[in-house]
C-alpha positions in Angstrom: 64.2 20.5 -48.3 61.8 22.7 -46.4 58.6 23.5 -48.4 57.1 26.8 -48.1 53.1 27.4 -47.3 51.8 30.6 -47.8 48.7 31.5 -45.7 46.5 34.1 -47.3 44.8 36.7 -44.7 42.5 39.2 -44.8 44.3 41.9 -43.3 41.3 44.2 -42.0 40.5 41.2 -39.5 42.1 40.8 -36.2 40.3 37.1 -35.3 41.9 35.7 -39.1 45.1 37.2 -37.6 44.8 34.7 -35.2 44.0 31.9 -37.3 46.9 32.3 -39.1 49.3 32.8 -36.4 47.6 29.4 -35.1 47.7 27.9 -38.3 51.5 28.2 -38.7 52.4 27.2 -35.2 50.5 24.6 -35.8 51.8 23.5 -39.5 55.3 24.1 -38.4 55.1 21.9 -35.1 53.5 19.1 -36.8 55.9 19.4 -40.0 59.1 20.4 -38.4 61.5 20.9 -41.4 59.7 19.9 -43.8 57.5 22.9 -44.0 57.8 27.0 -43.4 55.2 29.4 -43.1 55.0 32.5 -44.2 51.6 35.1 -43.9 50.5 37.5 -46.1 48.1 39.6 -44.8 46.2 40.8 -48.1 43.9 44.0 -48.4 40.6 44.2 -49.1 41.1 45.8 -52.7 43.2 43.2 -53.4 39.9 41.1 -53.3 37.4 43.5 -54.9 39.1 43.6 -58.1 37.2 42.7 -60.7 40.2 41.8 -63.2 41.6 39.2 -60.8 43.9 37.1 -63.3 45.7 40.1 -64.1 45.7 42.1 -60.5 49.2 42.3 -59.6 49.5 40.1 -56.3 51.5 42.6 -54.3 51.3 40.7 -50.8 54.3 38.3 -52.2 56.7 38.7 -55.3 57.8 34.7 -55.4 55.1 32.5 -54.6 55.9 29.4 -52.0 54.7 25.5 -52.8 51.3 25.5 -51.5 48.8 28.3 -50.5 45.9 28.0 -48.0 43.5 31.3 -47.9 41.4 32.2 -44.4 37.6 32.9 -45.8 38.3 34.1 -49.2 40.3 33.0 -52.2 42.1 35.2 -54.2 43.1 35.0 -57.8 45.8 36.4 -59.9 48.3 34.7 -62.1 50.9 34.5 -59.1 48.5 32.6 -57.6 47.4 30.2 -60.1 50.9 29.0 -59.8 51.0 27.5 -56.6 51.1 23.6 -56.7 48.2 23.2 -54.8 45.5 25.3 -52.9 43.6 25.1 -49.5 40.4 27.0 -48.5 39.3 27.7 -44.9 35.6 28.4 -45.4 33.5 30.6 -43.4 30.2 30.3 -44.6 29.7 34.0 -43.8 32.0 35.1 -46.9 30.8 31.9 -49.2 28.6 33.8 -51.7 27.6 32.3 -55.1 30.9 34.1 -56.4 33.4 33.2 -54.0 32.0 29.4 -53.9 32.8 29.6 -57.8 35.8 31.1 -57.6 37.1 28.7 -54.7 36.0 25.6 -57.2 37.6 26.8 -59.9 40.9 27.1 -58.0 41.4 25.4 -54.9 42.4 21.6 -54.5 41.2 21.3 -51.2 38.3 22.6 -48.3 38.7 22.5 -44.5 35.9 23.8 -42.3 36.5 25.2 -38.4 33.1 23.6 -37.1 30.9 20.9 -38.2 27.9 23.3 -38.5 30.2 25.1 -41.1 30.3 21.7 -43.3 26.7 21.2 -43.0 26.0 24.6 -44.0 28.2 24.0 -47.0 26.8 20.5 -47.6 26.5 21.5 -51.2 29.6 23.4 -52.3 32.3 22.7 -54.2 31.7 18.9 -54.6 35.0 18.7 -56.7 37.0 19.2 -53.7 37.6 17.1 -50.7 35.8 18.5 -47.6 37.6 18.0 -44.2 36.3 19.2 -40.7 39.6 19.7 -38.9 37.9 21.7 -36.2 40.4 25.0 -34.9 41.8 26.5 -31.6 43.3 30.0 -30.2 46.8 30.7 -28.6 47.0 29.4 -25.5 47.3 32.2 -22.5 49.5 31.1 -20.4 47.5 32.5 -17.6 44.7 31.3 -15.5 41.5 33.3 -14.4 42.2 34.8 -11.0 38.7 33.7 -9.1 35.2 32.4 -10.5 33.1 35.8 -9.2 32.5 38.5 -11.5 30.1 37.9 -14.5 31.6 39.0 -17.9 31.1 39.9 -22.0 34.3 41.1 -24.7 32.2 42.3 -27.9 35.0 43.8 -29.2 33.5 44.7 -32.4 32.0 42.1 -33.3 28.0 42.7 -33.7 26.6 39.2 -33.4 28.2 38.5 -30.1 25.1 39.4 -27.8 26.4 42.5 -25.8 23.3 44.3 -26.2 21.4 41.7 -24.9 23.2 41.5 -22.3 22.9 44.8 -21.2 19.9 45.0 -22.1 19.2 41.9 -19.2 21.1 43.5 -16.6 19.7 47.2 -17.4 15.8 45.0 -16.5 17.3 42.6 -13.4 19.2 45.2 -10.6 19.6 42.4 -8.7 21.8 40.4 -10.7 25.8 40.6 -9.8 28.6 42.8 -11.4 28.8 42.5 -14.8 31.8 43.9 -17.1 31.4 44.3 -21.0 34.1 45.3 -23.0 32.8 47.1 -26.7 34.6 48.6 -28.8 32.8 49.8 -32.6 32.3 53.8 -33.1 30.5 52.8 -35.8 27.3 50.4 -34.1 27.5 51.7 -30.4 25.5 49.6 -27.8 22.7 51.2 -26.5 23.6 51.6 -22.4 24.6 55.3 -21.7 26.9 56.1 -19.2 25.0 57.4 -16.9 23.4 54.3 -16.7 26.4 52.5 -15.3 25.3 51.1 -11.8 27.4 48.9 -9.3 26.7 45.8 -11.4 27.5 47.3 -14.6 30.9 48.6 -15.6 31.5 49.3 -19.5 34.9 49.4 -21.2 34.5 51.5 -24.1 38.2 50.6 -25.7 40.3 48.0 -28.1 42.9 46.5 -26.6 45.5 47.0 -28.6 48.0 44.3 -27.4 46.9 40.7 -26.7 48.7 40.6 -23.3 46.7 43.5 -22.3 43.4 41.2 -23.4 44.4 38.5 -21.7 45.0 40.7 -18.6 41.8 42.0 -18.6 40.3 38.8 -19.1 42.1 37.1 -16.0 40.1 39.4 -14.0 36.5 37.8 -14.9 35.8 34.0 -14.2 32.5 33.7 -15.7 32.6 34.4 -19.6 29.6 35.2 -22.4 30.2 33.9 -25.5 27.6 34.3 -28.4 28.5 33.4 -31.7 26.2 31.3 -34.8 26.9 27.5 -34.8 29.1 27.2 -37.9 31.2 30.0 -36.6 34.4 29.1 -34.5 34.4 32.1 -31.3 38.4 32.2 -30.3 36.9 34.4 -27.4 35.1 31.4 -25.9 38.0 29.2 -26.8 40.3 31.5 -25.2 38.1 31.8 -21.4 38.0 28.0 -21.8 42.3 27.8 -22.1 42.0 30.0 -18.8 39.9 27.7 -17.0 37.0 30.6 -16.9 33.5 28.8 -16.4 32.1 29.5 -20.0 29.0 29.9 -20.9 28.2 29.5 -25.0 25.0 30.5 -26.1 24.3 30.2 -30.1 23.2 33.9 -31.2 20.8 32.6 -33.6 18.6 30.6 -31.3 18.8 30.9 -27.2 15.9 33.3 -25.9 16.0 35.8 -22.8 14.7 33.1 -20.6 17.3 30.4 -21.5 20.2 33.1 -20.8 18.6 33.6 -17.2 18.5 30.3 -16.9 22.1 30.3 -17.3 23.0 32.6 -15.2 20.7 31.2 -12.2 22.3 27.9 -12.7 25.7 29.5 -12.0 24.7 32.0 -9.3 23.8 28.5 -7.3 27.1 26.9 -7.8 29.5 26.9 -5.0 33.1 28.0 -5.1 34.4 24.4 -5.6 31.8 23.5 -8.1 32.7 26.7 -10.5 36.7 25.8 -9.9 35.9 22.5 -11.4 33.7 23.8 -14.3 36.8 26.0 -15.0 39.4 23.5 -14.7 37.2 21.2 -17.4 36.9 24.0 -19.6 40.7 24.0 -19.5 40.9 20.2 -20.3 38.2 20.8 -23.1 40.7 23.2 -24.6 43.7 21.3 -24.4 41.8 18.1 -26.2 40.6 20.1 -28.7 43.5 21.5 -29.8 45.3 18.5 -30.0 42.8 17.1 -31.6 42.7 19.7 -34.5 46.2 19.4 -34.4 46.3 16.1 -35.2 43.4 16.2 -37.9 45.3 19.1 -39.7 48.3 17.0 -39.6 46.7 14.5 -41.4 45.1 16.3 -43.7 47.7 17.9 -45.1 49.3 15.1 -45.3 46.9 14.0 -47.4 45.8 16.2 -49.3 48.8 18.8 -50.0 52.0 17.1 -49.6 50.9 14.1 -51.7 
């Protein structure tokens, strides 16, 4: 008999979206028949409430056999019934209450990155704590050429747009960059009429991932910037399409290291780039089977037991 997992997430967020549609694939390739999936995207009041063992847990009337929560764990009396509970932590959304709350209820931690784990290193020491690493939906497209520089903020304010910008708004002679923003509320600071041949803005969300993905095919050379215990599924995502990527941790590279960067790419030759993009597509691929294998275990483990 098929067991059911729930998979708690926050609904406001489009990148835990994508964990959980990665987290199901992923639990119902490794557990075929034996386990079904089912999301419930939860809103944010549903976590403010202060009465939580009597909030009504509206995202699901019958709860399944297990539950694992993206970030934050949620508590009602629906969910207190579940057999067992998973936690995917962030340390982002780990405050003292939510660290509390998550040892009070959950049987189990995994962690995207080690860097997450470390920064963790003393939370819930009940629970077993499993790295299991993470990965993105695979594209299904590869970058067209290795030419044009490029950046997708989205909305996201510790991805390193502005520095960017701010780079190529100093260096004139640097080559075409393209940086996609899109946040009403924390605009970047590069007016229009600023735009020169090597900088092009797109000021819009891409509502549908094929449209992303589109977009993205066009650029060969990726930015990412992102803290070390957070996993970026942007930078995962130029790696699956065999983009050269370039990761730089938002917390610690300076202006000069980013030049750096972009110098050491500017001197490759066609061939070379094509080879650092068709590596970046072999990194991808062993890292997702490699998180798909230590989920599989895990699980295993920890949940079906």
């Amino acid at each position: 008999m098929s067991r059911l997992v729930d998979i708690f997430c926050p609904s406001w967020s489009n990148a835990r979206r994508v964990d959980a549609q990665v987290l199901r694939a992923t639990l119902q390739e490794n557990f075929q028949g034996a386990l079904t999936c089912r999301v419930l995207f939860v809103p944010e009041s549903l976590y403010r409430d202060a009465d939580r063992h009597t909030a009504a847990l509206t995202t699901v009337d019958t709860p399944g056999d297990f539950a694992i929560f993206l970030e934050r764990v949620l508590d009602s009396k629906e969910v207190r019934r579940y057999k067992r509970r998973a936690l995917i932590a962030t340390p982002k959304w780990c405050d003292a209450q939510s660290i509390q709350r998550a040892e009070e209820l959950v049987d189990l931690v995994l962690f995207k990155t080690q860097a997450a784990q470390d920064v963790l290193a003393n939370s819930f020491s009940r629970q077993p704590r499993v790295w299991v690493g993470f990965s993105s939906p695979d594209p299904k497209r590869q970058v067209e050429r290795h030419e044009t520089f490029a950046h997708f903020g989205a909305r996201s304010t510790n991805r390193g747009s502005q520095v960017l910008l701010d780079l190529w708004r100093r260096r004139a002679d640097l080559p075409a960059l393209h940086v996609q923003w899109h946040d009403p509320a924390a605009p970047i600071n590069f007016p229009k009429w600023l735009q020169r041949d090597n900088v092009q803005l797109m000021l819009h969300h891409f509502p549908k991932h094929e449209d992303y993905f589109a977009e993205l095919a066009k650029h060969g050379i990726q930015f990412s910037f992102a803290p070390p215990e957070s996993f970026c599924h942007y930078h995962n995502e130029g790696r699956a399409m065999g983009a050269v990527a370039l990761a730089l941790r938002s917390e610690s590279f300076s202006v000069a290291e980013l030049e750096h960067s972009i110098n050491e790419v500017r001197t490759m030759s066609a061939k070379q780039r094509s080879e650092a993009g068709r590596m970046a597509r072999q990194a991808y691929e062993d890292d997702h089977k490699t998180f798909s294998l230590r989920l599989r275990e895990t699980i295993q483990d920890h949940l079906l037991r």
